[in-house]
CHARMM internal coordinates of N, CA and C (Angstrom, degrees):
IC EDIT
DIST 1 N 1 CA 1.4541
DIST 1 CA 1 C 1.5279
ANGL 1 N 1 CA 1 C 108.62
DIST 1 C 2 N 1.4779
ANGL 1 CA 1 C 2 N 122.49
DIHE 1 N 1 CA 1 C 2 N 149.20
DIST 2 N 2 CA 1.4195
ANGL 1 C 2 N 2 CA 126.20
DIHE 1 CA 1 C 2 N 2 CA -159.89
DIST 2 CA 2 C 1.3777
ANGL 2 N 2 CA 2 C 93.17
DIHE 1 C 2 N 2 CA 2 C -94.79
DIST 2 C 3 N 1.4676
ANGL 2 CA 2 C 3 N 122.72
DIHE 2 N 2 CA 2 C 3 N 142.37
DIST 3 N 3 CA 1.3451
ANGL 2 C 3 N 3 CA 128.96
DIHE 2 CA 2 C 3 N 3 CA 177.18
DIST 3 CA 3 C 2.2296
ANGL 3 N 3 CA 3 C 100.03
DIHE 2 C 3 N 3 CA 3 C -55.05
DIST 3 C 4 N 1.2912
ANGL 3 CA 3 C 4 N 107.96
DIHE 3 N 3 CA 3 C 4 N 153.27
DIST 4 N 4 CA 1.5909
ANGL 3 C 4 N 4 CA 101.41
DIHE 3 CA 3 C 4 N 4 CA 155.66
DIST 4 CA 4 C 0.9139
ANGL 4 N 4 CA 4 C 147.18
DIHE 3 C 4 N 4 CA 4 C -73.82
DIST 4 C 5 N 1.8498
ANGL 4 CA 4 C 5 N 94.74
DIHE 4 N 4 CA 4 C 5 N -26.17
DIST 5 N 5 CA 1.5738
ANGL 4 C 5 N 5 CA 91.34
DIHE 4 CA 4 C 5 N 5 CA 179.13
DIST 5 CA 5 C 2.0680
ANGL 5 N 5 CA 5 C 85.06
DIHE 4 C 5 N 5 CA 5 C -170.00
DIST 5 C 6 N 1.1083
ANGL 5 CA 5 C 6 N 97.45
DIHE 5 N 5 CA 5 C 6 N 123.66
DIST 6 N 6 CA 1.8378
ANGL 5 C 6 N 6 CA 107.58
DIHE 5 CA 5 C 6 N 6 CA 178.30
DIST 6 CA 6 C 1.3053
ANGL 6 N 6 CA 6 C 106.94
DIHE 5 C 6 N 6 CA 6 C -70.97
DIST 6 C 7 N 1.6979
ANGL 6 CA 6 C 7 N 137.71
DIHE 6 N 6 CA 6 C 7 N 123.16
DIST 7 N 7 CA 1.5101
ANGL 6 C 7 N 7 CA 119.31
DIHE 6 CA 6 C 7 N 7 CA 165.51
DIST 7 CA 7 C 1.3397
ANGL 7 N 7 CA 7 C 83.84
DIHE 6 C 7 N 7 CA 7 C -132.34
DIST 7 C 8 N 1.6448
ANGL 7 CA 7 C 8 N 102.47
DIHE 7 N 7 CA 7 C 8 N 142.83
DIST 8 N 8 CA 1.6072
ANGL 7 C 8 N 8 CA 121.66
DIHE 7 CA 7 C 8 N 8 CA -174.03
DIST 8 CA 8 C 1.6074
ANGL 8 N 8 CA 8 C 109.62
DIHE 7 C 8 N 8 CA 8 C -108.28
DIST 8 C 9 N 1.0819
ANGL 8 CA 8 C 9 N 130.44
DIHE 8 N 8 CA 8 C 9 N 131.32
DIST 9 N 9 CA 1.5455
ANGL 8 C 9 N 9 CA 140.69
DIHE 8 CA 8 C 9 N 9 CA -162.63
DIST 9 CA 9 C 1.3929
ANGL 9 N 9 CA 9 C 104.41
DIHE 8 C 9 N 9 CA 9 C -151.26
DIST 9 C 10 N 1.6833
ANGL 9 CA 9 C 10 N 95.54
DIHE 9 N 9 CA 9 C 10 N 144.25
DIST 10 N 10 CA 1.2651
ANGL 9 C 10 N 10 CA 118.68
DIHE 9 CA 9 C 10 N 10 CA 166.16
DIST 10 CA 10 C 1.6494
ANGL 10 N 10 CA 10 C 114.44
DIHE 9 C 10 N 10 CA 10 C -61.54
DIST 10 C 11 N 0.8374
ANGL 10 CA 10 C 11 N 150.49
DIHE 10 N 10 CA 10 C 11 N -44.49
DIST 11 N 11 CA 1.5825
ANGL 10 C 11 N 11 CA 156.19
DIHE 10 CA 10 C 11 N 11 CA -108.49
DIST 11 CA 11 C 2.1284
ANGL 11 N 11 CA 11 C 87.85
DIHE 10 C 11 N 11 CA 11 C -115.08
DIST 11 C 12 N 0.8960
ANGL 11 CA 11 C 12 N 95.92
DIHE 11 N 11 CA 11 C 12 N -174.75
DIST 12 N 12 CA 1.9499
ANGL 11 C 12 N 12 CA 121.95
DIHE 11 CA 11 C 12 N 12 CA 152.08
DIST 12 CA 12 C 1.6623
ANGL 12 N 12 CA 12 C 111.12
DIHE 11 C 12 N 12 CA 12 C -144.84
DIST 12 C 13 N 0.8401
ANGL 12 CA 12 C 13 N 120.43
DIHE 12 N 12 CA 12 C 13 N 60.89
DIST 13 N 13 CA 1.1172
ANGL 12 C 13 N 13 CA 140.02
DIHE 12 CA 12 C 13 N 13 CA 155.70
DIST 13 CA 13 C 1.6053
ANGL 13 N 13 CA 13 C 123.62
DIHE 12 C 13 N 13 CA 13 C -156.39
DIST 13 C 14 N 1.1769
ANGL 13 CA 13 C 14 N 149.87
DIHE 13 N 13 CA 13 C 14 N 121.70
DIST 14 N 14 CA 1.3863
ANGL 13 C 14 N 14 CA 139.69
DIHE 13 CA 13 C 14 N 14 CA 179.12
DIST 14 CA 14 C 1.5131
ANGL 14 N 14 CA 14 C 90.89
DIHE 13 C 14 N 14 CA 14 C -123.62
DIST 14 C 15 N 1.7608
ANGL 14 CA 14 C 15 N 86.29
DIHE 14 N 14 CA 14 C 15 N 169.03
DIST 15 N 15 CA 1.5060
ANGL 14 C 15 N 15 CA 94.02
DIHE 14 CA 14 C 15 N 15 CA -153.61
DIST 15 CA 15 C 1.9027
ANGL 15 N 15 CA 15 C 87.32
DIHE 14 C 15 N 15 CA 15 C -138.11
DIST 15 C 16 N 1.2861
ANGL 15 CA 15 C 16 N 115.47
DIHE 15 N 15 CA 15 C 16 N 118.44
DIST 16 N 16 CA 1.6701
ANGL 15 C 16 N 16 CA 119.20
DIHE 15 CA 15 C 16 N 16 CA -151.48
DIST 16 CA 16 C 1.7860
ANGL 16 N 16 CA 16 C 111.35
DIHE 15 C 16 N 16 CA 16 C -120.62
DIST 16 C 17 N 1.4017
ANGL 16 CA 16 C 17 N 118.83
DIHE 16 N 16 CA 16 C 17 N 70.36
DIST 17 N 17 CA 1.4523
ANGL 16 C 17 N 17 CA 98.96
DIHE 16 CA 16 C 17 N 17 CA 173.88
DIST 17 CA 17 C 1.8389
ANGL 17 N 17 CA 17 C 130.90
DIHE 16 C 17 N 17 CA 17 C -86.81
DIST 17 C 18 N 1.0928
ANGL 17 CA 17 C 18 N 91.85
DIHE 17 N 17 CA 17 C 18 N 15.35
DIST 18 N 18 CA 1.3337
ANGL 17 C 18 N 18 CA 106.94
DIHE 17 CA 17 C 18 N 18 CA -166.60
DIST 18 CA 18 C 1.5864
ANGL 18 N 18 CA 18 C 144.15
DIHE 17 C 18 N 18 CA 18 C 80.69
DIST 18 C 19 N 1.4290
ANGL 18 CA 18 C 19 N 98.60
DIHE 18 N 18 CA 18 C 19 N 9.04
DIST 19 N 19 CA 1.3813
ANGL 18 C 19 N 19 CA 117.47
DIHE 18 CA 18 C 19 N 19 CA -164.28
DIST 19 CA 19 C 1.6067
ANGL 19 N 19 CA 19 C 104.11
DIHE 18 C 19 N 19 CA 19 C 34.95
DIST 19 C 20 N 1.4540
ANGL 19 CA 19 C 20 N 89.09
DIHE 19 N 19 CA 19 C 20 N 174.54
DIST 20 N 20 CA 1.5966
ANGL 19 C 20 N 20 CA 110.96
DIHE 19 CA 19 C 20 N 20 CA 172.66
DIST 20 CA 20 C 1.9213
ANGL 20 N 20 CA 20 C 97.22
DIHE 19 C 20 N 20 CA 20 C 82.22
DIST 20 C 21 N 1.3456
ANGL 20 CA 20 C 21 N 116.78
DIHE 20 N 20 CA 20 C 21 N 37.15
DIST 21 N 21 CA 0.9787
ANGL 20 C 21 N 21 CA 114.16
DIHE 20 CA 20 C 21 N 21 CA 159.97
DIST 21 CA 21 C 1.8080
ANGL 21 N 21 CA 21 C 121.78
DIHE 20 C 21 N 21 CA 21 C 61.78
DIST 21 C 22 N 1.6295
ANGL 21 CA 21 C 22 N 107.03
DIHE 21 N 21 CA 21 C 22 N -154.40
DIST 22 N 22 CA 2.0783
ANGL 21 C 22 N 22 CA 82.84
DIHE 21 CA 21 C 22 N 22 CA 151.00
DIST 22 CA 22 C 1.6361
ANGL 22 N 22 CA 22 C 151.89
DIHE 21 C 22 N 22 CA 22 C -53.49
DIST 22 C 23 N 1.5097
ANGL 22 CA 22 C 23 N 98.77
DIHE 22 N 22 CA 22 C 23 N 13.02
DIST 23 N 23 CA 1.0402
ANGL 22 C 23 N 23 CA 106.81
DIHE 22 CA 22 C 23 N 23 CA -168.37
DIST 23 CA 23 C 1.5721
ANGL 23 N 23 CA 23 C 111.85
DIHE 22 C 23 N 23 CA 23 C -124.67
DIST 23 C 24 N 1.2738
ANGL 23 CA 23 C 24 N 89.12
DIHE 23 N 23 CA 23 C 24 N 4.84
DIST 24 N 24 CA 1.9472
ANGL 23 C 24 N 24 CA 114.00
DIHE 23 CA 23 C 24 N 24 CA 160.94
DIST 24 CA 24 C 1.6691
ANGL 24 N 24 CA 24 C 118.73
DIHE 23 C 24 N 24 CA 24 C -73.43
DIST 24 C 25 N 1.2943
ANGL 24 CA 24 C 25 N 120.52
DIHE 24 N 24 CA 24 C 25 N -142.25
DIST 25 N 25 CA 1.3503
ANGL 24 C 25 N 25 CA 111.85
DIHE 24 CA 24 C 25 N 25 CA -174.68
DIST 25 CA 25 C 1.7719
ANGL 25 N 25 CA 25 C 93.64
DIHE 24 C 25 N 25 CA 25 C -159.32
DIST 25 C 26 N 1.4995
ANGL 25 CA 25 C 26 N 115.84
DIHE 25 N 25 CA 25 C 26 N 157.31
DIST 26 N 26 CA 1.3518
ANGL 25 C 26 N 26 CA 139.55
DIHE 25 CA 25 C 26 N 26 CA -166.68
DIST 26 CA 26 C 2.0858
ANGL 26 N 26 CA 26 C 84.04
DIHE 25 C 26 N 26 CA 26 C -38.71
DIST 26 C 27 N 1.2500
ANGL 26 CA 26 C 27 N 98.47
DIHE 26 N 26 CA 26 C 27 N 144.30
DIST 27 N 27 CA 1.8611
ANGL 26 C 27 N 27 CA 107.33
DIHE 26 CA 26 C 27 N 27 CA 170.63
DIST 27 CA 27 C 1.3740
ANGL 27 N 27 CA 27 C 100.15
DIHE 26 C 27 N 27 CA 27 C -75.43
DIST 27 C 28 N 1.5597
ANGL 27 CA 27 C 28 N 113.11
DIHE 27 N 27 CA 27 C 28 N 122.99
DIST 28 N 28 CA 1.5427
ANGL 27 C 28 N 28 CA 107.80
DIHE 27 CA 27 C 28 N 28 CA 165.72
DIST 28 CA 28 C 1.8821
ANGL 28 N 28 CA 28 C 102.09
DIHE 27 C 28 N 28 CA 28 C -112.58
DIST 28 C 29 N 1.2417
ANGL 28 CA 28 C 29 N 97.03
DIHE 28 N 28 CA 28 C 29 N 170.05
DIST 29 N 29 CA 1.6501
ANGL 28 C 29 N 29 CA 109.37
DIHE 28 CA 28 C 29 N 29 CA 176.25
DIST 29 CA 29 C 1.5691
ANGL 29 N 29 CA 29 C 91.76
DIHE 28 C 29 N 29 CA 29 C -103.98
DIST 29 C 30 N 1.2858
ANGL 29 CA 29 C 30 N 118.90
DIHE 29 N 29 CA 29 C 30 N 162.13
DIST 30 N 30 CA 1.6474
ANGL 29 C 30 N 30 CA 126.79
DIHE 29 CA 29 C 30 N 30 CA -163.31
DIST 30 CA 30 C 1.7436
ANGL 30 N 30 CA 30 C 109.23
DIHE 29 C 30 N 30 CA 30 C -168.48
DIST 30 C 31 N 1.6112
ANGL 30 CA 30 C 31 N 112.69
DIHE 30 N 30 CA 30 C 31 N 90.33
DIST 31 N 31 CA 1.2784
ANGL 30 C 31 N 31 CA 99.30
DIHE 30 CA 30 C 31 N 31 CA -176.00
DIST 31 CA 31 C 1.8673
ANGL 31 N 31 CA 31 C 106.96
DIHE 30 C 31 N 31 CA 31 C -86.62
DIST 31 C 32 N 1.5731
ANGL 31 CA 31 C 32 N 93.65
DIHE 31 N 31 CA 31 C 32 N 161.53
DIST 32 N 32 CA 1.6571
ANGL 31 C 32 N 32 CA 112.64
DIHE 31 CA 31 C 32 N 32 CA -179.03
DIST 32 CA 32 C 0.9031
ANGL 32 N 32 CA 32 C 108.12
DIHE 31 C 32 N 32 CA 32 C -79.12
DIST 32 C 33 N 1.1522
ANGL 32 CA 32 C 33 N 141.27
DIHE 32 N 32 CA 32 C 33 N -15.80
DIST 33 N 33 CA 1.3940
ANGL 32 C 33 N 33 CA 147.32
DIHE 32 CA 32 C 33 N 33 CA -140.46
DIST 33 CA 33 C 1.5579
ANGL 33 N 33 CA 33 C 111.30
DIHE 32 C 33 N 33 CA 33 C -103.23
DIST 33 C 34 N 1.4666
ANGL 33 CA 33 C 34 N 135.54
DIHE 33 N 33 CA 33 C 34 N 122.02
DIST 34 N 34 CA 1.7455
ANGL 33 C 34 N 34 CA 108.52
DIHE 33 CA 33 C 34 N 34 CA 11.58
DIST 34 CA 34 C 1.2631
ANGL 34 N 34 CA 34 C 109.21
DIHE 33 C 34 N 34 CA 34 C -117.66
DIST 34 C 35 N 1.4258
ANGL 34 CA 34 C 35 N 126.14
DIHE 34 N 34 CA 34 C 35 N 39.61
DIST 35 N 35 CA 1.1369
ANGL 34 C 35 N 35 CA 112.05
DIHE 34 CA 34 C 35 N 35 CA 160.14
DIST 35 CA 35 C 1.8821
ANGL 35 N 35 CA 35 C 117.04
DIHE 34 C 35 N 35 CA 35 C -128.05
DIST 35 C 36 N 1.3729
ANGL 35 CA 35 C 36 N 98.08
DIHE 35 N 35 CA 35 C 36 N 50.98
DIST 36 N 36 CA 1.2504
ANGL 35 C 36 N 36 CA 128.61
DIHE 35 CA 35 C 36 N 36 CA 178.90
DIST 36 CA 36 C 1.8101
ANGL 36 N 36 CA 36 C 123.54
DIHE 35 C 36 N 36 CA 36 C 20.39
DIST 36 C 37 N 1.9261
ANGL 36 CA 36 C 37 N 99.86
DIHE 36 N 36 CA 36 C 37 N 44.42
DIST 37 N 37 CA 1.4298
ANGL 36 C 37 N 37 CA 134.43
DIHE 36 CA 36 C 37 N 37 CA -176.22
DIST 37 CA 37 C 1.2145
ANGL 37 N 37 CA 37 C 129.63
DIHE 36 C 37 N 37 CA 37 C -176.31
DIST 37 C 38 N 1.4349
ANGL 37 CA 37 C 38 N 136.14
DIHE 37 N 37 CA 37 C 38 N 120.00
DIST 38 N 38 CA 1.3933
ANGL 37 C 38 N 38 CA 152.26
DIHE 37 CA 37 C 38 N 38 CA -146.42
DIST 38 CA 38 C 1.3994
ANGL 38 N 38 CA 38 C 102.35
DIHE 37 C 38 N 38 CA 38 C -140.35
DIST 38 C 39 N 1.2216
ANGL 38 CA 38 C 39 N 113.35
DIHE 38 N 38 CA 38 C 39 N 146.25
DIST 39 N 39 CA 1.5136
ANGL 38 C 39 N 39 CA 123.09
DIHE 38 CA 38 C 39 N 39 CA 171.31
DIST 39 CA 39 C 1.8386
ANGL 39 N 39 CA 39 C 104.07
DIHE 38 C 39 N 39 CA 39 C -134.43
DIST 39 C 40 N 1.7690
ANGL 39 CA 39 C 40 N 82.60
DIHE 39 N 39 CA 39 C 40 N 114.01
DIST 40 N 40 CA 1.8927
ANGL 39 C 40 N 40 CA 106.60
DIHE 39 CA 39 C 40 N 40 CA 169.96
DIST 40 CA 40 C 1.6740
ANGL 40 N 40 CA 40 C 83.46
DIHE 39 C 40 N 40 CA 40 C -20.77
DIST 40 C 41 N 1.5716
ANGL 40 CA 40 C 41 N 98.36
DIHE 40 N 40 CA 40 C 41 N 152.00
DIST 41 N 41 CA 1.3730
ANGL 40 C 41 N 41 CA 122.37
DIHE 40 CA 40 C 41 N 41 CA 150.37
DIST 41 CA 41 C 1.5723
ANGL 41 N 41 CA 41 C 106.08
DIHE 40 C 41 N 41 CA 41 C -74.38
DIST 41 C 42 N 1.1722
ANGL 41 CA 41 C 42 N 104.47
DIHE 41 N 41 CA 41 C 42 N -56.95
DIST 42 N 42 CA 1.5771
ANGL 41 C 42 N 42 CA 105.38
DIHE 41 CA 41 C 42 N 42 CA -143.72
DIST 42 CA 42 C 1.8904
ANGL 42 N 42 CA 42 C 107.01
DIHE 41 C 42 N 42 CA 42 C -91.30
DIST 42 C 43 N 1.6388
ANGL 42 CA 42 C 43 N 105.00
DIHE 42 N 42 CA 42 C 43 N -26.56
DIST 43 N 43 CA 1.4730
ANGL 42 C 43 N 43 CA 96.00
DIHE 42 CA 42 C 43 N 43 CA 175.00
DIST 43 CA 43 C 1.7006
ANGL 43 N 43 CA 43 C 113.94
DIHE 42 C 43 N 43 CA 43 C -111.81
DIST 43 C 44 N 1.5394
ANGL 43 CA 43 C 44 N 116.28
DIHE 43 N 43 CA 43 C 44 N -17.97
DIST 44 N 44 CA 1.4354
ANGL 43 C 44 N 44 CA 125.77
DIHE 43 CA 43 C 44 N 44 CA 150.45
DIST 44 CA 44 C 1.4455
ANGL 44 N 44 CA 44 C 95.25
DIHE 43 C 44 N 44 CA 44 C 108.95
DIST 44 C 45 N 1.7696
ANGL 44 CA 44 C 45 N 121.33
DIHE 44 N 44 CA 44 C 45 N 2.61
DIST 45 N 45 CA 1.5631
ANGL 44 C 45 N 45 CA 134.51
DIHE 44 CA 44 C 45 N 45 CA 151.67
DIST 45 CA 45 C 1.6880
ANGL 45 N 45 CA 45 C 104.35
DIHE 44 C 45 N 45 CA 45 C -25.85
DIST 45 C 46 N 1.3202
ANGL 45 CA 45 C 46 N 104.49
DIHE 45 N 45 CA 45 C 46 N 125.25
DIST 46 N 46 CA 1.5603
ANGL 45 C 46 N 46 CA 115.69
DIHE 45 CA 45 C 46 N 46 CA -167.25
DIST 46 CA 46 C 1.5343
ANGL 46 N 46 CA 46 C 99.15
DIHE 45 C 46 N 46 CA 46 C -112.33
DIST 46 C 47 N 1.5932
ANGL 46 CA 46 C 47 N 103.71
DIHE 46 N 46 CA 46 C 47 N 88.98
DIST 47 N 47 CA 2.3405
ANGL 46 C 47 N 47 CA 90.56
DIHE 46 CA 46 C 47 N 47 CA 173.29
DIST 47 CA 47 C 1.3797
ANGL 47 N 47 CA 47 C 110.30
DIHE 46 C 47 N 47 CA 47 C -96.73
DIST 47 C 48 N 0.9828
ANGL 47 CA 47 C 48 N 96.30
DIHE 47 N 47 CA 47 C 48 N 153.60
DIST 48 N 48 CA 1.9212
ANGL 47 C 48 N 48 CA 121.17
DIHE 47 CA 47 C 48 N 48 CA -157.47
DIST 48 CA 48 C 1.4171
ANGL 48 N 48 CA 48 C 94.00
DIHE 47 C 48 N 48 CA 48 C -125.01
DIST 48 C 49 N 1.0073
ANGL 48 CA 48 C 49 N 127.61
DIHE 48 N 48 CA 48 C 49 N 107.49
DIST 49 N 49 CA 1.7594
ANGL 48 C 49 N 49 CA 124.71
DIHE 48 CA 48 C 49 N 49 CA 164.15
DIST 49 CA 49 C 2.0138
ANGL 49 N 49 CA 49 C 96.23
DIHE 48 C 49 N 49 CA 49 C -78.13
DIST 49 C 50 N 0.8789
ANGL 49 CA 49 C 50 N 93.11
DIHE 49 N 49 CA 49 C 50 N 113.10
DIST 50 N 50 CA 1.9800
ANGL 49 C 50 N 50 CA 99.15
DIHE 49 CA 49 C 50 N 50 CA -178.59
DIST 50 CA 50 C 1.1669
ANGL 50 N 50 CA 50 C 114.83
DIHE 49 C 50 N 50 CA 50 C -77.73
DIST 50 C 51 N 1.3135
ANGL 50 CA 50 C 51 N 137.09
DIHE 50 N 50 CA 50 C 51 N -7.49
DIST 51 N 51 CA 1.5655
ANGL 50 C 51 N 51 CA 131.21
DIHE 50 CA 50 C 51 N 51 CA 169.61
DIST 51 CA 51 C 1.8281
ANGL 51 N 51 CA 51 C 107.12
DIHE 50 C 51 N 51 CA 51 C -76.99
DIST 51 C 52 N 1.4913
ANGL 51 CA 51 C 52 N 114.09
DIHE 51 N 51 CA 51 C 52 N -19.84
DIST 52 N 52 CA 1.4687
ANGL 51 C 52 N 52 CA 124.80
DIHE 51 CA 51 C 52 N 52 CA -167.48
DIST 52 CA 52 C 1.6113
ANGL 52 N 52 CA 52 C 109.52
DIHE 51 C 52 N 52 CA 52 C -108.79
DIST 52 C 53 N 1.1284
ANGL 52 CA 52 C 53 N 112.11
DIHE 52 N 52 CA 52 C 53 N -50.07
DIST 53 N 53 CA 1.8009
ANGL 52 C 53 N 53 CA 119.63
DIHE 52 CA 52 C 53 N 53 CA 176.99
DIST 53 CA 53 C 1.3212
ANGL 53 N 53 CA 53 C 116.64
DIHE 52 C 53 N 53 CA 53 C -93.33
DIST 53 C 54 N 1.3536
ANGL 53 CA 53 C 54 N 87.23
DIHE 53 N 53 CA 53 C 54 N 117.34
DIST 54 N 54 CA 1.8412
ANGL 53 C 54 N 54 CA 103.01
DIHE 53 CA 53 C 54 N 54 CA 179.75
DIST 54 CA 54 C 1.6617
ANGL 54 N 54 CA 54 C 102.94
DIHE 53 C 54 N 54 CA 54 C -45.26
DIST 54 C 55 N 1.3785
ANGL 54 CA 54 C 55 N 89.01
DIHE 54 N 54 CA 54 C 55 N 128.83
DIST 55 N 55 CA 1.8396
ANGL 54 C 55 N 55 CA 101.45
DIHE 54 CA 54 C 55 N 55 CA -165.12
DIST 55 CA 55 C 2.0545
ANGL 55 N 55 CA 55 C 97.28
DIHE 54 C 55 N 55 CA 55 C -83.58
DIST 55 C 56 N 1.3656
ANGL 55 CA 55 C 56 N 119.39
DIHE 55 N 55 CA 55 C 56 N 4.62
DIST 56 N 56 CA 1.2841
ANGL 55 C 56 N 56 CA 126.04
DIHE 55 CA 55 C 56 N 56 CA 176.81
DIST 56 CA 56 C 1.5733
ANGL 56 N 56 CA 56 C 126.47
DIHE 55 C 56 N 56 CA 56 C -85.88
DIST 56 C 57 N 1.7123
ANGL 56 CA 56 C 57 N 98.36
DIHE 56 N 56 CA 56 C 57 N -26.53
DIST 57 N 57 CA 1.3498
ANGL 56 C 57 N 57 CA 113.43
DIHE 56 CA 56 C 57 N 57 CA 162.86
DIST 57 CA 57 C 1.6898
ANGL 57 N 57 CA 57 C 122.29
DIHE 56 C 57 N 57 CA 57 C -123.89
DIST 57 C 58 N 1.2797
ANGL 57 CA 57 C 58 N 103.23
DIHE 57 N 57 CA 57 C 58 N 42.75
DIST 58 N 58 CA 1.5379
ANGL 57 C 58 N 58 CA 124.37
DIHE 57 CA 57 C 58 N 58 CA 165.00
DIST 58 CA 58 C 1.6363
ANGL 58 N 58 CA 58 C 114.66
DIHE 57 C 58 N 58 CA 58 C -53.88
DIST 58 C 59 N 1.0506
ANGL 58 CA 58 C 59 N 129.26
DIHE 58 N 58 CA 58 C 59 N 76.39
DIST 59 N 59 CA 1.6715
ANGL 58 C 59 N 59 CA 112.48
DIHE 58 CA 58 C 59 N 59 CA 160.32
DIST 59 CA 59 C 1.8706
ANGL 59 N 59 CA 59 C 87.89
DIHE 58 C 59 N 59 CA 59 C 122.45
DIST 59 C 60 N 1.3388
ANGL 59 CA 59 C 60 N 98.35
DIHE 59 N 59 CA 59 C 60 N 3.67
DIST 60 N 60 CA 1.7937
ANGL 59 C 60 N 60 CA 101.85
DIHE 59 CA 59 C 60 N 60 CA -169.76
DIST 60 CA 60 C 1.9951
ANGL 60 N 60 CA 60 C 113.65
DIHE 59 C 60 N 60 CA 60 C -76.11
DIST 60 C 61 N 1.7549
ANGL 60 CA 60 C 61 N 97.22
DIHE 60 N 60 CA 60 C 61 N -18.28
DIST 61 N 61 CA 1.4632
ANGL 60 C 61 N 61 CA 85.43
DIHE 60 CA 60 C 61 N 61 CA -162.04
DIST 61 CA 61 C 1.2147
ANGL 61 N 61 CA 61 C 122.26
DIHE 60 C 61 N 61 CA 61 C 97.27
DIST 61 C 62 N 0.8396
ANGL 61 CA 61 C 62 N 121.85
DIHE 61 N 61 CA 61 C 62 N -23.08
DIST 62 N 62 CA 1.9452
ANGL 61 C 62 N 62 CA 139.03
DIHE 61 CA 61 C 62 N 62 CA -150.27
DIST 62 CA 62 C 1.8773
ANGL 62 N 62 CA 62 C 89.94
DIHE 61 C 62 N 62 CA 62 C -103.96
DIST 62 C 63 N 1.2267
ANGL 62 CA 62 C 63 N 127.60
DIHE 62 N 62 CA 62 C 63 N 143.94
DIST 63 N 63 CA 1.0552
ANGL 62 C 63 N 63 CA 133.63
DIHE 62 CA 62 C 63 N 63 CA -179.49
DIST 63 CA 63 C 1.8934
ANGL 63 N 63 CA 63 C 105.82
DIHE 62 C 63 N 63 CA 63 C -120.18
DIST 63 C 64 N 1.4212
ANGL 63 CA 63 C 64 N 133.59
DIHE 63 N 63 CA 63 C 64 N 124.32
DIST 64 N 64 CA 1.2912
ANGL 63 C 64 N 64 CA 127.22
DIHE 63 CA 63 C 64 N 64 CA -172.06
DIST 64 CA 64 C 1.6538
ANGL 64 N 64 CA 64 C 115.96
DIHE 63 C 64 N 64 CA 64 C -48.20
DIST 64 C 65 N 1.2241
ANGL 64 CA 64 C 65 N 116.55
DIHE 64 N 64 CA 64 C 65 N 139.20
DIST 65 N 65 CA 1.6027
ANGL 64 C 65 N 65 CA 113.39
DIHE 64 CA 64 C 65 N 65 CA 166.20
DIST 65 CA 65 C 1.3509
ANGL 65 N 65 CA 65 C 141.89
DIHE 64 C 65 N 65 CA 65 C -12.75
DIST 65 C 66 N 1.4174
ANGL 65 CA 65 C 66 N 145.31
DIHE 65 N 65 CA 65 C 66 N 90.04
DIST 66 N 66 CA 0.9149
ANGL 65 C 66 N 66 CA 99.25
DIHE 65 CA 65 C 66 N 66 CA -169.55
DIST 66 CA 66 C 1.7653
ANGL 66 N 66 CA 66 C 126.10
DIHE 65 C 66 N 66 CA 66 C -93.50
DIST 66 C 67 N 1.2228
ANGL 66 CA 66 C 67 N 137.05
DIHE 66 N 66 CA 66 C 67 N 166.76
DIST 67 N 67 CA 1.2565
ANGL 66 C 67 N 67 CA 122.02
DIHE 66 CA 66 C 67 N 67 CA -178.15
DIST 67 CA 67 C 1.7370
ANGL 67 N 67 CA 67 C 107.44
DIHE 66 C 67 N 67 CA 67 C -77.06
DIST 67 C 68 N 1.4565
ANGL 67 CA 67 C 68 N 100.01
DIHE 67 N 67 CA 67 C 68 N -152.38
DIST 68 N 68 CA 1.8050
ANGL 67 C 68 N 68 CA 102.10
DIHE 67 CA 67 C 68 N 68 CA -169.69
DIST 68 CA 68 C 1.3122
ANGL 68 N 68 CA 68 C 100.24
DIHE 67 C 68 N 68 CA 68 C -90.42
DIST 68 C 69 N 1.4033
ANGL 68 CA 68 C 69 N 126.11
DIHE 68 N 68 CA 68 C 69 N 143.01
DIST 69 N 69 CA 1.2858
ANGL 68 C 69 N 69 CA 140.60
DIHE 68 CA 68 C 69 N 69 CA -164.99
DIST 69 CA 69 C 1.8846
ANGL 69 N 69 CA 69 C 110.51
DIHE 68 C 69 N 69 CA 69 C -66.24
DIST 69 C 70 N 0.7799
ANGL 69 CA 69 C 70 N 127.96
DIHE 69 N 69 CA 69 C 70 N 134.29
DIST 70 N 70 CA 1.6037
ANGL 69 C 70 N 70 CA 135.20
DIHE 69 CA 69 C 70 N 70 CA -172.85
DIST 70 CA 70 C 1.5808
ANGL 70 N 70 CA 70 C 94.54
DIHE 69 C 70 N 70 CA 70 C -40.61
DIST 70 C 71 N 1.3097
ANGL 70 CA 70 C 71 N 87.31
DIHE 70 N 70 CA 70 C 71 N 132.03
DIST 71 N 71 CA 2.0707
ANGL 70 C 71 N 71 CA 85.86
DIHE 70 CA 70 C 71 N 71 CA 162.53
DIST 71 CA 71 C 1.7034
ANGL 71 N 71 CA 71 C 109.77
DIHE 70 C 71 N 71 CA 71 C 86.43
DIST 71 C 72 N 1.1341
ANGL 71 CA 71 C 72 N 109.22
DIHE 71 N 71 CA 71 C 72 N -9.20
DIST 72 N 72 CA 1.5449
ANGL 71 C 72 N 72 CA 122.57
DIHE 71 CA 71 C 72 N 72 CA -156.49
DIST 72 CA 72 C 2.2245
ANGL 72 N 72 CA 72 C 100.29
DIHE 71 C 72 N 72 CA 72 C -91.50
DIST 72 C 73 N 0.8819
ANGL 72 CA 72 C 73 N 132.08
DIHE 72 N 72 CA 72 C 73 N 102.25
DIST 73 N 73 CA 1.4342
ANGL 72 C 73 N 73 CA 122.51
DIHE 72 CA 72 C 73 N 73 CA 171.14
DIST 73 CA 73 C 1.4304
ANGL 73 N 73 CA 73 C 123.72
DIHE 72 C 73 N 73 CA 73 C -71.76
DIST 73 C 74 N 1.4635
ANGL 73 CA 73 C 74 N 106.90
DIHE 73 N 73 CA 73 C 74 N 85.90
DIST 74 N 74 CA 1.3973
ANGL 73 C 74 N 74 CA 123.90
DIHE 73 CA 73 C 74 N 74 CA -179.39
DIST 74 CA 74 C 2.0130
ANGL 74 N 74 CA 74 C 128.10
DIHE 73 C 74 N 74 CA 74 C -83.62
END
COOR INIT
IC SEED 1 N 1 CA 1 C
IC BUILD
C-alpha cells in the first residue's frame, strides 16, 4: 500500500495527529528507529528522518538493504 502522504524531518521521533483538525485521529508518538522511517498506523503518513533514509527510495515502499545478520559468517 502507497504511503498517503511523505513528510521528511529532522528528529527520530514524529509526532502524528492526522491533520485536518477533529477530523484527524488520537496524537500518537512514532519512533524512526532503526531504519530512520515509520508509517502512522492509523492515517498511513510515511516520516522519513532524511539524514538516515536514502532520499532515492522515499515514498518507494522499498525498505534499505539489510547487511548479514549478527553472528552470521559471511
Amino acid at each position: 500500500m502507497t504511503p498517503f502522504e511523505t513528510i521528511e524531518i529532522e528528529a527520530m521521533m514524529a509526532a502524528c495527529d492526522g491533520g485536518g483538525g477533529p477530523l484527524g485521529h488520537p496524537k500518537v508518538y512514532l519512533s524512526l528507529a532503526p531504519l530512520g522511517r515509520v508509517e502512522c498506523p492509523y492515517c498511513s503518513r510515511l516520516f522519513v528522518n532524511r539524514a538516515i533514509a536514502p532520499s532515492d527510495k522515499i515514498g518507494a515502499g522499498e525498505s534499505p538493504p539489510e547487511g548479514p545478520a549478527e553472528g552470521s559468517r559471511a
